[in-house]
N, CA, C, O and CB atoms as a CASP TS submission, in Angstrom:
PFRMAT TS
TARGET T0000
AUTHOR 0000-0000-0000
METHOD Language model
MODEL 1
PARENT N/A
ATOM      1  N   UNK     1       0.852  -1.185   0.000  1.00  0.00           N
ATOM      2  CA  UNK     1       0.000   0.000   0.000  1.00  0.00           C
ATOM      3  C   UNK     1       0.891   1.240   0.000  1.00  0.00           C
ATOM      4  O   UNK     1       1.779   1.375   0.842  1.00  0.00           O
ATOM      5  CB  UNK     1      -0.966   0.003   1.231  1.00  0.00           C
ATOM      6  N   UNK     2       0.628   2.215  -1.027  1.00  0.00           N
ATOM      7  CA  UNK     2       1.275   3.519  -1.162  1.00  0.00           C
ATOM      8  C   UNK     2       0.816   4.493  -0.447  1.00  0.00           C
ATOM      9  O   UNK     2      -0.387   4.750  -0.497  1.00  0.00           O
ATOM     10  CB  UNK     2       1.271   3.966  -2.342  1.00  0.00           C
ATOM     11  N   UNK     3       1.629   5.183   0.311  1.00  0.00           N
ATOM     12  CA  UNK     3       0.685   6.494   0.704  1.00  0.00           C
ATOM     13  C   UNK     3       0.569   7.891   0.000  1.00  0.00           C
ATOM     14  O   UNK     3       1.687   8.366  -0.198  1.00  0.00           O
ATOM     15  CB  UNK     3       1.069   6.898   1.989  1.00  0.00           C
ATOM     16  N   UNK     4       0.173   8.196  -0.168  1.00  0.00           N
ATOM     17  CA  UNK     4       0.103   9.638  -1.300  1.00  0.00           C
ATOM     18  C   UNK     4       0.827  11.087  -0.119  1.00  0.00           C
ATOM     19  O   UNK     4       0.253  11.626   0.828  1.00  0.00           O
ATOM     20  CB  UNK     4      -2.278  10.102  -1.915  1.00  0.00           C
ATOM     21  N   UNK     5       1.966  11.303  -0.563  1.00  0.00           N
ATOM     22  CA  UNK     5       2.453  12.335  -0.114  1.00  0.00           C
ATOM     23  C   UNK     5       2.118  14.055  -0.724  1.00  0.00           C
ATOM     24  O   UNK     5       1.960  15.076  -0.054  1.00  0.00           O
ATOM     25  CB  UNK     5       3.726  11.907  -0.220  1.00  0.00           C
ATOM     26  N   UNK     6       2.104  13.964  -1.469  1.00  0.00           N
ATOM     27  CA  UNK     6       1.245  14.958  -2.421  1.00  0.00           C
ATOM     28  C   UNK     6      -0.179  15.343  -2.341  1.00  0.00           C
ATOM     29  O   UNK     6      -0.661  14.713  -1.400  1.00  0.00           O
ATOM     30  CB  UNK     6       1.266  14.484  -3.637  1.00  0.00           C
ATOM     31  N   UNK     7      -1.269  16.256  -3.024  1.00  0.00           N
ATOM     32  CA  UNK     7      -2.359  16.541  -3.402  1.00  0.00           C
ATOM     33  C   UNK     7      -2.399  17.372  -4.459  1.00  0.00           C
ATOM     34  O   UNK     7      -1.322  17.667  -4.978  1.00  0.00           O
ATOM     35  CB  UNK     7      -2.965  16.917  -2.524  1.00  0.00           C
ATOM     36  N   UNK     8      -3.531  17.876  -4.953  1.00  0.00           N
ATOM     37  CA  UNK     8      -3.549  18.590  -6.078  1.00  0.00           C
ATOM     38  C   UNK     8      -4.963  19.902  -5.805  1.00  0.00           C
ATOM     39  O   UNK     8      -6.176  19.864  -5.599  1.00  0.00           O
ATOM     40  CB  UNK     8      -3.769  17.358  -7.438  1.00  0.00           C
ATOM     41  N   UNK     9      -3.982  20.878  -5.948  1.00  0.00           N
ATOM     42  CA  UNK     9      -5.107  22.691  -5.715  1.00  0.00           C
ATOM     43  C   UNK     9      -5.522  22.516  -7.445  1.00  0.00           C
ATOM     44  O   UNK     9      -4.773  22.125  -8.341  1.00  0.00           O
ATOM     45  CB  UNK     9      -3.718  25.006  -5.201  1.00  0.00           C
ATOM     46  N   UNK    10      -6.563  22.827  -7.523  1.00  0.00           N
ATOM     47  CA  UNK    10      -6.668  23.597  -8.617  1.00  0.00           C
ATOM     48  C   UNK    10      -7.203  25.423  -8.999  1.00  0.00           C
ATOM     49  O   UNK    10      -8.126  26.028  -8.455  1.00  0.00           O
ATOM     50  CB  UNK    10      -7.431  22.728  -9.161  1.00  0.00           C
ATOM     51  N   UNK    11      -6.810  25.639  -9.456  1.00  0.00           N
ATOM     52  CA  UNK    11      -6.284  27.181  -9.342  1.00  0.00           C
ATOM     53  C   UNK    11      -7.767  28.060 -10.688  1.00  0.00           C
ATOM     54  O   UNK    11      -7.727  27.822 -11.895  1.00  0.00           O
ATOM     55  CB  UNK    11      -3.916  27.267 -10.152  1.00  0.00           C
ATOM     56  N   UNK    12      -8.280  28.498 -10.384  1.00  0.00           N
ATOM     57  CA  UNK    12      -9.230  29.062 -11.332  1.00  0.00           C
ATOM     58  C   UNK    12      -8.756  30.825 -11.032  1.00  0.00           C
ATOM     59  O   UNK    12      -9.435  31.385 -10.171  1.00  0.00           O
ATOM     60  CB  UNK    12     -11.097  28.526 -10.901  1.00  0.00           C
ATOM     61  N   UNK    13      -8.117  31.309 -11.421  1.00  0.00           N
ATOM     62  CA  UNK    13      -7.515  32.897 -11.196  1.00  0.00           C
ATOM     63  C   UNK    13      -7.937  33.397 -12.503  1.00  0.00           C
ATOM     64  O   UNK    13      -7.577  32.847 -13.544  1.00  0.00           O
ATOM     65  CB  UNK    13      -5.670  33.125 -10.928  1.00  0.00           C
ATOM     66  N   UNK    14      -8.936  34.759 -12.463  1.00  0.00           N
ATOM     67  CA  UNK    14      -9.000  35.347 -13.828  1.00  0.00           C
ATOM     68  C   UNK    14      -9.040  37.073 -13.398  1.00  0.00           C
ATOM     69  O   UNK    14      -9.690  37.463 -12.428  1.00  0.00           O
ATOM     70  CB  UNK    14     -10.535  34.700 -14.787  1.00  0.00           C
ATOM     71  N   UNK    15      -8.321  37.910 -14.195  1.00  0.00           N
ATOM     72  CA  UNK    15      -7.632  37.320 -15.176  1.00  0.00           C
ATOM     73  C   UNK    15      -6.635  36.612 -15.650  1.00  0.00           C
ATOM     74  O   UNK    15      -6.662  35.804 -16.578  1.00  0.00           O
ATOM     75  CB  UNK    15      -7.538  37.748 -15.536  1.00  0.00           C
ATOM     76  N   UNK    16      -5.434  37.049 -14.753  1.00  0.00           N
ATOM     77  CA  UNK    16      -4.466  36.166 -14.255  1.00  0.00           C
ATOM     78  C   UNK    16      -3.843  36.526 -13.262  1.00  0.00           C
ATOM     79  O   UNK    16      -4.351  37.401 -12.560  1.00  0.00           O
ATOM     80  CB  UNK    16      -3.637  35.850 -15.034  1.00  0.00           C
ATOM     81  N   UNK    17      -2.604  35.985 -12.915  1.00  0.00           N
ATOM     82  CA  UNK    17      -2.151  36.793 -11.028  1.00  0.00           C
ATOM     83  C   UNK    17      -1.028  35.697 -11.088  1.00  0.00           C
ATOM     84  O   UNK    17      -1.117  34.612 -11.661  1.00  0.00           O
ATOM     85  CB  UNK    17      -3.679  36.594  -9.106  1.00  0.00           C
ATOM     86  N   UNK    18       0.154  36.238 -10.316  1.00  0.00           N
ATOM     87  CA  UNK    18       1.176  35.443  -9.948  1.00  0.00           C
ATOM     88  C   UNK    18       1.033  34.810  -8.784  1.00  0.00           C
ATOM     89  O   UNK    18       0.749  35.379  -7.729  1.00  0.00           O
ATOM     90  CB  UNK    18       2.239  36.059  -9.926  1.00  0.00           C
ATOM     91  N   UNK    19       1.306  33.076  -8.979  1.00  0.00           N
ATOM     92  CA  UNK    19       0.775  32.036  -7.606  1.00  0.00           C
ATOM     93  C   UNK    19       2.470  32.298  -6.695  1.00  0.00           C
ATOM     94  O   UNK    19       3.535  32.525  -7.268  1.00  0.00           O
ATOM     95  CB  UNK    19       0.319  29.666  -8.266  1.00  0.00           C
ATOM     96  N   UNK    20       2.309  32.204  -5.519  1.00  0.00           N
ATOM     97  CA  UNK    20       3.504  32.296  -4.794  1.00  0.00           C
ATOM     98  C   UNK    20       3.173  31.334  -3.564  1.00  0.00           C
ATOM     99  O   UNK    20       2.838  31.995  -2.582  1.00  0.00           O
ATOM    100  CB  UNK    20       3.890  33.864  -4.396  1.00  0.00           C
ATOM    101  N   UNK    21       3.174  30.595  -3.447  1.00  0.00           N
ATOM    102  CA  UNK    21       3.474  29.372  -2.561  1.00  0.00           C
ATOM    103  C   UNK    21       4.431  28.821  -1.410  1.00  0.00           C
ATOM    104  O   UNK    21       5.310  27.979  -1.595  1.00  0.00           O
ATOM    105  CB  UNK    21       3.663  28.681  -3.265  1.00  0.00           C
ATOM    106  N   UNK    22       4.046  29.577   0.111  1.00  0.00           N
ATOM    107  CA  UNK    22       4.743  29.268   1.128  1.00  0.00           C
ATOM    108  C   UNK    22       6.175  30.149   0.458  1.00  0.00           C
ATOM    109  O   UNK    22       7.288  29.662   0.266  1.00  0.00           O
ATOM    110  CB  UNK    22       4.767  27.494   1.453  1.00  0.00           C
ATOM    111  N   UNK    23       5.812  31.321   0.235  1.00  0.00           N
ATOM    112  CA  UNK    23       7.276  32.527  -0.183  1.00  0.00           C
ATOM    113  C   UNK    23       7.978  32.434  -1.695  1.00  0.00           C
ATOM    114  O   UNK    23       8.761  33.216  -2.235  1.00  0.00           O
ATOM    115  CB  UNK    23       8.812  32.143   0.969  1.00  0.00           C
ATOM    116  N   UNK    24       7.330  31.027  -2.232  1.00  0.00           N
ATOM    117  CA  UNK    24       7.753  30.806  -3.734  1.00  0.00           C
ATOM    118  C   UNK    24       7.272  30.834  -4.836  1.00  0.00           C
ATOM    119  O   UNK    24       6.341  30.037  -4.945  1.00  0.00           O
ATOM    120  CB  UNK    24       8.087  29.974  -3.936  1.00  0.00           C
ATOM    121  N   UNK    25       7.512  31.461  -5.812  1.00  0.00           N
ATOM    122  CA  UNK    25       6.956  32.205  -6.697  1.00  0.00           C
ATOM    123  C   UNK    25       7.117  30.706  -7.878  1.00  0.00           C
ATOM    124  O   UNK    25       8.129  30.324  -8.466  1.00  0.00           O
ATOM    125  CB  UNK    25       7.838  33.905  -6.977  1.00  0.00           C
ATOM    126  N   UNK    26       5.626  30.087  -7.907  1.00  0.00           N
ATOM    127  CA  UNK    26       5.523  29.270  -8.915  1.00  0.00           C
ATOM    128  C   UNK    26       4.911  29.482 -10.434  1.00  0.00           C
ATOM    129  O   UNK    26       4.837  28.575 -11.262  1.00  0.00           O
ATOM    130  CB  UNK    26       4.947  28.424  -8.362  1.00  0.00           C
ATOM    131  N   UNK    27       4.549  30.644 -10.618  1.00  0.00           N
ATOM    132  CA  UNK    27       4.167  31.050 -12.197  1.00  0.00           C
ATOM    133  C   UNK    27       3.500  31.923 -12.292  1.00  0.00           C
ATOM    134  O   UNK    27       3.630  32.810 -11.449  1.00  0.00           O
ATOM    135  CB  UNK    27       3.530  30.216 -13.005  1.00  0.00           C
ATOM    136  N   UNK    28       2.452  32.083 -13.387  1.00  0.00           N
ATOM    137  CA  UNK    28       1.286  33.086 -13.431  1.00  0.00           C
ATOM    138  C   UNK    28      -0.017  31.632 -13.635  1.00  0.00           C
ATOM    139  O   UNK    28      -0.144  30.597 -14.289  1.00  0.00           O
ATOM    140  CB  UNK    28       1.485  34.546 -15.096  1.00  0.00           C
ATOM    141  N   UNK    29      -0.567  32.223 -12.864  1.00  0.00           N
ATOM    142  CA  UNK    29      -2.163  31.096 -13.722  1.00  0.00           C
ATOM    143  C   UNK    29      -2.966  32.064 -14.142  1.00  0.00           C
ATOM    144  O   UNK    29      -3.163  33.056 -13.440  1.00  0.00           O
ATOM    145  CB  UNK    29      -3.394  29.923 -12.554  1.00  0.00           C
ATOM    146  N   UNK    30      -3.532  31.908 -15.334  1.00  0.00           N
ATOM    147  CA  UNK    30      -4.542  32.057 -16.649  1.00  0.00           C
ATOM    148  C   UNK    30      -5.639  31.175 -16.973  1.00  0.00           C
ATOM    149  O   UNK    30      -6.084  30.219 -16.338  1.00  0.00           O
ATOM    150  CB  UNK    30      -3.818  31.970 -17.835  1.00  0.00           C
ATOM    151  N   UNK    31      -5.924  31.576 -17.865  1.00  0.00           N
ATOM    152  CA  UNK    31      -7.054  30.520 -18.618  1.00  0.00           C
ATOM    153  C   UNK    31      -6.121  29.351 -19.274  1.00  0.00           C
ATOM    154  O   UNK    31      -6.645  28.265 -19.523  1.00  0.00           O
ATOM    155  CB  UNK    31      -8.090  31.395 -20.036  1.00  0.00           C
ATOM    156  N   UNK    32      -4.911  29.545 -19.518  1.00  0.00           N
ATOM    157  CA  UNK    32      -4.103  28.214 -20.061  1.00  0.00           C
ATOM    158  C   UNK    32      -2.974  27.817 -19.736  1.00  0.00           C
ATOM    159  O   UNK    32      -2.410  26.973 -20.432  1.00  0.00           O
ATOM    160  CB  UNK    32      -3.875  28.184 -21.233  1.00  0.00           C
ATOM    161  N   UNK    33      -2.269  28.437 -18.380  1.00  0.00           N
ATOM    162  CA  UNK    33      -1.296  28.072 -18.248  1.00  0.00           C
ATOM    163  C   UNK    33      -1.492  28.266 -16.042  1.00  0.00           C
ATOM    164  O   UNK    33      -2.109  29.154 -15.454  1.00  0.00           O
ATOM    165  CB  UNK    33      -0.154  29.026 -19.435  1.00  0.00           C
ATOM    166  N   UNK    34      -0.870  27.326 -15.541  1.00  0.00           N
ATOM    167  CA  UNK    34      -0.575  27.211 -14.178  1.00  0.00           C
ATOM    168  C   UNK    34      -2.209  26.934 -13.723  1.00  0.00           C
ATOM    169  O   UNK    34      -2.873  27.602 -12.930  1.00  0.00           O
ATOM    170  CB  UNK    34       0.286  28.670 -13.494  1.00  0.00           C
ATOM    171  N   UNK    35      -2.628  25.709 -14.506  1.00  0.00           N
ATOM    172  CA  UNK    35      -4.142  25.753 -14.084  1.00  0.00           C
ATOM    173  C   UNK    35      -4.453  24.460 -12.421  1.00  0.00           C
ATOM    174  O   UNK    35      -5.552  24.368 -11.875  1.00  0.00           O
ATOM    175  CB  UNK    35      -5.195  25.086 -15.893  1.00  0.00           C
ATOM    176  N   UNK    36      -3.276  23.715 -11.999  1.00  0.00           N
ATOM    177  CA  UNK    36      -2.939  23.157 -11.163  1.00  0.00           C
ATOM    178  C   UNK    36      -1.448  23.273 -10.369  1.00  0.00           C
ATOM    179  O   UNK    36      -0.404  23.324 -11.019  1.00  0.00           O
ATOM    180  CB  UNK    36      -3.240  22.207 -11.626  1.00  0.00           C
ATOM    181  N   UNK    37      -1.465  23.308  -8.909  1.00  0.00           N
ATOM    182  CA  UNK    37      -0.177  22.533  -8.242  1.00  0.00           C
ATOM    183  C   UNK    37      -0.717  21.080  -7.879  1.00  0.00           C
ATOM    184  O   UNK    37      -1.815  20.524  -7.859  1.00  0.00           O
ATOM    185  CB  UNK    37       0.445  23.361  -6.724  1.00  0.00           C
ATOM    186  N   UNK    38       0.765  20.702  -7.570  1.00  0.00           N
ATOM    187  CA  UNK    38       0.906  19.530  -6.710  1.00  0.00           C
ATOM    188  C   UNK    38       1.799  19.668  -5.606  1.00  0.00           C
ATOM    189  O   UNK    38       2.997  19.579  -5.874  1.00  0.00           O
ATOM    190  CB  UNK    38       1.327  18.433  -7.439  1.00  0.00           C
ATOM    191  N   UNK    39       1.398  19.906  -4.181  1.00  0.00           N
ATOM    192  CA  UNK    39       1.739  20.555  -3.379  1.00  0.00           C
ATOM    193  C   UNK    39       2.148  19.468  -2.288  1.00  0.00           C
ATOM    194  O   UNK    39       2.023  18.348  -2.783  1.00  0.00           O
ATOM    195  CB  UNK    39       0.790  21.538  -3.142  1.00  0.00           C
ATOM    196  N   UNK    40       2.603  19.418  -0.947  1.00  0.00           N
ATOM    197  CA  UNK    40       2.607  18.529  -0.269  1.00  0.00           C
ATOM    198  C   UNK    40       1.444  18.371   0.548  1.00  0.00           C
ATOM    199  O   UNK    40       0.623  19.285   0.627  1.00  0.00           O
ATOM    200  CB  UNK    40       3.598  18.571   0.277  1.00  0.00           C
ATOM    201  N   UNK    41       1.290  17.213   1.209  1.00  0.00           N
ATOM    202  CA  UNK    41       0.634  17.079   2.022  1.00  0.00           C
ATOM    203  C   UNK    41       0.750  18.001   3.244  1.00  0.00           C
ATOM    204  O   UNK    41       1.822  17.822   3.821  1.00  0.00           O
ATOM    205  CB  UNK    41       0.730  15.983   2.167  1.00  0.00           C
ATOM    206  N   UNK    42      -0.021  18.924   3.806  1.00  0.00           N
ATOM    207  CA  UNK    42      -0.353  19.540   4.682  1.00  0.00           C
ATOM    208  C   UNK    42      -0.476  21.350   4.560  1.00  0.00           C
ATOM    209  O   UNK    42      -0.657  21.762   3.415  1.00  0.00           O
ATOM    210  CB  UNK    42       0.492  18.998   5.551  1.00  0.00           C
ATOM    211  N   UNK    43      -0.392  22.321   5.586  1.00  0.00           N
ATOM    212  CA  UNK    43      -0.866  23.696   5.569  1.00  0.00           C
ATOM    213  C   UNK    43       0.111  24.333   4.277  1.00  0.00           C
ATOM    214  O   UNK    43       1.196  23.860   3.937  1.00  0.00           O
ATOM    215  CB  UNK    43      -0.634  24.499   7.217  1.00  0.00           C
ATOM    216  N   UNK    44      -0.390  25.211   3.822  1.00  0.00           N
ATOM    217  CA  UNK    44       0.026  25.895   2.958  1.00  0.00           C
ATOM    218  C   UNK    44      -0.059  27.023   2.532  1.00  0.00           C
ATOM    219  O   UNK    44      -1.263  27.196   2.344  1.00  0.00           O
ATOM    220  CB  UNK    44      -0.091  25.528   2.390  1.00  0.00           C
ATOM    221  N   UNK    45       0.553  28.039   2.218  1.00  0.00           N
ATOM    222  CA  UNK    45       0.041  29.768   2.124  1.00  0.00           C
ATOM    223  C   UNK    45       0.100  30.260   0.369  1.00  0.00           C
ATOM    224  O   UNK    45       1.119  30.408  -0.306  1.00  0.00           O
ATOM    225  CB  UNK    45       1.461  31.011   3.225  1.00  0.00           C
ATOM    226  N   UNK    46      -0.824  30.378   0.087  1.00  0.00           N
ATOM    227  CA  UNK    46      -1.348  30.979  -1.447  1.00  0.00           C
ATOM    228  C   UNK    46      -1.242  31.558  -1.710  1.00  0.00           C
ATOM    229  O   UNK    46      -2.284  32.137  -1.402  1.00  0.00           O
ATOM    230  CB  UNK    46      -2.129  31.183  -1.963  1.00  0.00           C
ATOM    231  N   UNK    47      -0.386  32.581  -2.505  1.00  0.00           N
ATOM    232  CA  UNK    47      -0.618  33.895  -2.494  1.00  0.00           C
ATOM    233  C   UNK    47      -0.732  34.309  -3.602  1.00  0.00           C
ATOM    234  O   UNK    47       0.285  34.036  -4.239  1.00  0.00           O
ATOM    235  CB  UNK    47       0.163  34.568  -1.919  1.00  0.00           C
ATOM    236  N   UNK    48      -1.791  35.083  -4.450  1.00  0.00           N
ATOM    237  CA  UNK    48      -1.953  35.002  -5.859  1.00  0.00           C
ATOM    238  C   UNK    48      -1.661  37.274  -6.088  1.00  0.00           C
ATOM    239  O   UNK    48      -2.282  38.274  -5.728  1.00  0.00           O
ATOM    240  CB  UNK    48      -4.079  33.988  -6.333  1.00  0.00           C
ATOM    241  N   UNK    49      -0.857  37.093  -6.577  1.00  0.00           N
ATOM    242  CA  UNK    49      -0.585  39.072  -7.406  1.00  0.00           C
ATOM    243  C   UNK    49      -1.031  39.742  -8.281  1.00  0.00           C
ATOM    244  O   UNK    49      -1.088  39.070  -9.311  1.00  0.00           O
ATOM    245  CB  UNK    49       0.497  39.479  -8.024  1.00  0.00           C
ATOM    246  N   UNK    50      -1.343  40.616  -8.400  1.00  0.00           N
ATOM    247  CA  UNK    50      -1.669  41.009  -9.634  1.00  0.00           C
ATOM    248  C   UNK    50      -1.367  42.549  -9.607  1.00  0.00           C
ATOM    249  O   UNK    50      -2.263  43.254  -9.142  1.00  0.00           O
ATOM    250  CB  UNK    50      -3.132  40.611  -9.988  1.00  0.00           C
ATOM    251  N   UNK    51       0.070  43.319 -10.155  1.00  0.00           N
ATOM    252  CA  UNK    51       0.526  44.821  -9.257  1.00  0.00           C
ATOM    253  C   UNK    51      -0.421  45.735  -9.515  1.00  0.00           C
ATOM    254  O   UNK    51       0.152  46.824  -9.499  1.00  0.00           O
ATOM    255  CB  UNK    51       2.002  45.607  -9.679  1.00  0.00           C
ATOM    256  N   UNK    52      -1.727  45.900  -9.776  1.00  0.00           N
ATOM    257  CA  UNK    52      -2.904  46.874  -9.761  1.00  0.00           C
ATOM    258  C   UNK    52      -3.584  46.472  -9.129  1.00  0.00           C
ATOM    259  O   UNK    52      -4.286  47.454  -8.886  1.00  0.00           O
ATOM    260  CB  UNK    52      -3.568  47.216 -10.756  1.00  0.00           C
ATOM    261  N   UNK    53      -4.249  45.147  -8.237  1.00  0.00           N
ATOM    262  CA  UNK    53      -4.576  44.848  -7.252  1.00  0.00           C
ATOM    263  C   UNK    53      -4.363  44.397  -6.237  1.00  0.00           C
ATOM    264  O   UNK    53      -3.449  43.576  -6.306  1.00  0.00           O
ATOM    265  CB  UNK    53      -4.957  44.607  -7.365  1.00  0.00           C
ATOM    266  N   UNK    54      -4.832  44.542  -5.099  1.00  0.00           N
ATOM    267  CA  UNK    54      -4.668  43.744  -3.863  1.00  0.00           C
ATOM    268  C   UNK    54      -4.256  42.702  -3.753  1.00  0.00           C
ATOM    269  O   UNK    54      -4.840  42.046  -4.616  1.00  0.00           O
ATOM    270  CB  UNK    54      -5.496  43.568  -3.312  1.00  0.00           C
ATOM    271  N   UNK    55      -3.453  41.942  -3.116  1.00  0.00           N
ATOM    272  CA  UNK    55      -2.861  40.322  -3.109  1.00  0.00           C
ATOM    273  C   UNK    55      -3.942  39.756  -2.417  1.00  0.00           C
ATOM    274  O   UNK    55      -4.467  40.301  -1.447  1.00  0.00           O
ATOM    275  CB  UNK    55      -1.288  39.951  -2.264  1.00  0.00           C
ATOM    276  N   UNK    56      -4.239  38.834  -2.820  1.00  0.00           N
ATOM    277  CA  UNK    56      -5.468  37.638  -2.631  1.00  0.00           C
ATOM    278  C   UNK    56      -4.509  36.518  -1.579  1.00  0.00           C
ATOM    279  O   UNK    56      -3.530  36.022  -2.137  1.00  0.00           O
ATOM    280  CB  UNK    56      -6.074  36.707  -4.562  1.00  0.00           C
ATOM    281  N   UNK    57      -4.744  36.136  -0.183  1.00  0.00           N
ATOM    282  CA  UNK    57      -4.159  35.177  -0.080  1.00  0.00           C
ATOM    283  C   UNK    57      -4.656  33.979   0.525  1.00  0.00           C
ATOM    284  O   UNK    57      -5.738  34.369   0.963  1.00  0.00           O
ATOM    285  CB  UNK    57      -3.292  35.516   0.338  1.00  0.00           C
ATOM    286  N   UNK    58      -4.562  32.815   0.818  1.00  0.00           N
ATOM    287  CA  UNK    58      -5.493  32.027   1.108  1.00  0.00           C
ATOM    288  C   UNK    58      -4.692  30.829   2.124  1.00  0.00           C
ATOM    289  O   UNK    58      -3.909  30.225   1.391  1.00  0.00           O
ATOM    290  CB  UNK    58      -6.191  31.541  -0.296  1.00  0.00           C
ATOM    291  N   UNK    59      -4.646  30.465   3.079  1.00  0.00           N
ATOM    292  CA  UNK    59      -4.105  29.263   3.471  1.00  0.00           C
ATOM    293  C   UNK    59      -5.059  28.107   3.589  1.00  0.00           C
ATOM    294  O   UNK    59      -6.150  28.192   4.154  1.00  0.00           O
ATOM    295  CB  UNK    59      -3.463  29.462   4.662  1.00  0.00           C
ATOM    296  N   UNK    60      -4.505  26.846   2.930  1.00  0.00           N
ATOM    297  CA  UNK    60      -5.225  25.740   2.356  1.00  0.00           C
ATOM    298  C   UNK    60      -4.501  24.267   3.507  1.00  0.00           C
ATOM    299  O   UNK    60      -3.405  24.004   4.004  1.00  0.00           O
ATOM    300  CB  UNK    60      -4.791  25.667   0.322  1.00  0.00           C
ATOM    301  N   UNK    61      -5.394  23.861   3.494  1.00  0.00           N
ATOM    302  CA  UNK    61      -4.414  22.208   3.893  1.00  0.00           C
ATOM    303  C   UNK    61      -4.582  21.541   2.773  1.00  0.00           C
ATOM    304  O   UNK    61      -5.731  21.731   2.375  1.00  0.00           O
ATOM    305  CB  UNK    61      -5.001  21.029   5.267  1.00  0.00           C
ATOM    306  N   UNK    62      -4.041  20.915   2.139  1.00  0.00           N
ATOM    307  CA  UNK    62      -3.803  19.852   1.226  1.00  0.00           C
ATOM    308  C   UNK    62      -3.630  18.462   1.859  1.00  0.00           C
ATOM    309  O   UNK    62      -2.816  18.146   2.727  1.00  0.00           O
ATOM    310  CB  UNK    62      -2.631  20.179   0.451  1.00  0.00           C
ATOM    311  N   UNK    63      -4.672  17.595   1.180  1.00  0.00           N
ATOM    312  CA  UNK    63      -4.955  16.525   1.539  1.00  0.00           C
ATOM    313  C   UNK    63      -4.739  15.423   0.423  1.00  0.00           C
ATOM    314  O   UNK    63      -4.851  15.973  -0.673  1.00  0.00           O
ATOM    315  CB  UNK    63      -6.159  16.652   2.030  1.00  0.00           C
ATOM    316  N   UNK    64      -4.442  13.924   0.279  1.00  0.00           N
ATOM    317  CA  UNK    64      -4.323  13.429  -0.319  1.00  0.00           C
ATOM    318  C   UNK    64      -5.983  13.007  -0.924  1.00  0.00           C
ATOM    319  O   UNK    64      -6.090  12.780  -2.129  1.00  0.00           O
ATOM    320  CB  UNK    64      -3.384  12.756   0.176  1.00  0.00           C
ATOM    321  N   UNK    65      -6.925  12.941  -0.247  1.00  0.00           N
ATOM    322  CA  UNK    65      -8.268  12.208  -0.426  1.00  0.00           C
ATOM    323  C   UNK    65      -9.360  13.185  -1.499  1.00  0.00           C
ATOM    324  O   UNK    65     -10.150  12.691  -2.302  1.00  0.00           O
ATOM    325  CB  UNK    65      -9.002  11.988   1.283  1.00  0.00           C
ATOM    326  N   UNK    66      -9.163  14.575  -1.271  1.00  0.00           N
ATOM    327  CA  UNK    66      -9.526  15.470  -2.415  1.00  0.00           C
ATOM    328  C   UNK    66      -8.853  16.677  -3.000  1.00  0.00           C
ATOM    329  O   UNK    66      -8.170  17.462  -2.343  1.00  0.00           O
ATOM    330  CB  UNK    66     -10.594  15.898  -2.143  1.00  0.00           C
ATOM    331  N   UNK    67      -9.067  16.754  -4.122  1.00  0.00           N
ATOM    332  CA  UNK    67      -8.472  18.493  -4.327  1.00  0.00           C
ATOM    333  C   UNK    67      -8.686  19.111  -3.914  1.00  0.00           C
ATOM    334  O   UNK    67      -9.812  18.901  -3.462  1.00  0.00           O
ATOM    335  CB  UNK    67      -8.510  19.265  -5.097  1.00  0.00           C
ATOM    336  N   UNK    68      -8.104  20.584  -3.470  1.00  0.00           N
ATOM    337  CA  UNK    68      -8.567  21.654  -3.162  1.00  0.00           C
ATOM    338  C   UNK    68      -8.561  22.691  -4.286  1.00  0.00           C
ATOM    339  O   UNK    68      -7.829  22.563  -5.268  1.00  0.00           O
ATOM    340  CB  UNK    68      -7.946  22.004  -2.096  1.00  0.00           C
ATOM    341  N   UNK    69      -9.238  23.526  -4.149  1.00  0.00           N
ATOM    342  CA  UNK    69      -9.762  24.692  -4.907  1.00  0.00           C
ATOM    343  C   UNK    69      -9.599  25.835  -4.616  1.00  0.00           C
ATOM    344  O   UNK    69      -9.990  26.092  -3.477  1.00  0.00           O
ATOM    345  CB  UNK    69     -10.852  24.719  -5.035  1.00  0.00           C
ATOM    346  N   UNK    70      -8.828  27.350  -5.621  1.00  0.00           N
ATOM    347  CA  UNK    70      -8.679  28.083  -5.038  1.00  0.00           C
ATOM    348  C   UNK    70      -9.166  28.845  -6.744  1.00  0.00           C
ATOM    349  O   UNK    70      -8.786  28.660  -7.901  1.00  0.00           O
ATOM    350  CB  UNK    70      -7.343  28.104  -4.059  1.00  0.00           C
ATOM    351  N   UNK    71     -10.057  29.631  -6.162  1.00  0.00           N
ATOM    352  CA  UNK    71     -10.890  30.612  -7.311  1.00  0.00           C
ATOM    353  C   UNK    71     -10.976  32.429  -7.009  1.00  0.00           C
ATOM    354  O   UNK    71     -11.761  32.995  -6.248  1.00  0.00           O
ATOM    355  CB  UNK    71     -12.705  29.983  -7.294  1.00  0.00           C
ATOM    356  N   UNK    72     -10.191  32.893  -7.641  1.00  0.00           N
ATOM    357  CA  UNK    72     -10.271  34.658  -7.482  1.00  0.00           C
ATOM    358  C   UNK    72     -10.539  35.533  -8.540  1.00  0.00           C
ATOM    359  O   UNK    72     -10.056  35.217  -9.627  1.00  0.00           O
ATOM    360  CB  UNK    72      -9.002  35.262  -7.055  1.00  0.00           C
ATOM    361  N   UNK    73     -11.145  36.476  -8.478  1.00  0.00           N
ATOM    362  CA  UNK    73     -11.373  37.052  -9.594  1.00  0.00           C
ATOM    363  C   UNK    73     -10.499  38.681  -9.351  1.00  0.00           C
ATOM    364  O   UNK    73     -10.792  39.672  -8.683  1.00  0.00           O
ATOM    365  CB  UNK    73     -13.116  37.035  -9.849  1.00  0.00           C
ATOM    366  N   UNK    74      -9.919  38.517  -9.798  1.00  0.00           N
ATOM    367  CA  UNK    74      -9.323  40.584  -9.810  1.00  0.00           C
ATOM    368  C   UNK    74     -10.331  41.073 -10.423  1.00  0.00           C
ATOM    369  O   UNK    74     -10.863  40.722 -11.476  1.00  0.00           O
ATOM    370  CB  UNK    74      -7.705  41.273 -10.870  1.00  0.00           C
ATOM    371  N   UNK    75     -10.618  42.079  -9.559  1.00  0.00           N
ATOM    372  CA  UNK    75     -11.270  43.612 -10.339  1.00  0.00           C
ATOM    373  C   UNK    75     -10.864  44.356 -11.592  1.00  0.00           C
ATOM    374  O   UNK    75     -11.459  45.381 -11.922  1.00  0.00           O
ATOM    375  CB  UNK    75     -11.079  44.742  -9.459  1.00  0.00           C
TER
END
């Protein structure tokens, strides 16, 4: 039996915004690009940019048993 060390966020950000993850800057997500992580198992800090708006941030637990979901819309 394997245990799943990992999970999977999926990221719905429009229009787009830079994801930064526990201080690390993992991409931009869009409509076609950075539309998932695979993160570890447990707490985690979200932080999505966009330099004309407010930083959106979110802390998530990541679990192996479902995805989590993280959806923002900039103004």
């Amino acid at each position: 039996v394997s245990v799943a060390t990992t999970g999977l966020v999926k990221l719905n950000i429009v229009p787009w915004g830079t994801v930064v993850v526990d201080g690390i800057t993992r991409g931009i997500s869009n409509s076609t690009q950075l539309r998932q992580l695979e993160l570890s198992i447990g707490p985690h800090t979200i932080e999505i940019a966009k330099p004309d708006s407010p930083t959106f941030t979110q802390t998530i637990v990541v679990t192996a048993e479902s995805a989590q979901s993280i959806s923002h819309t900039f103004k």
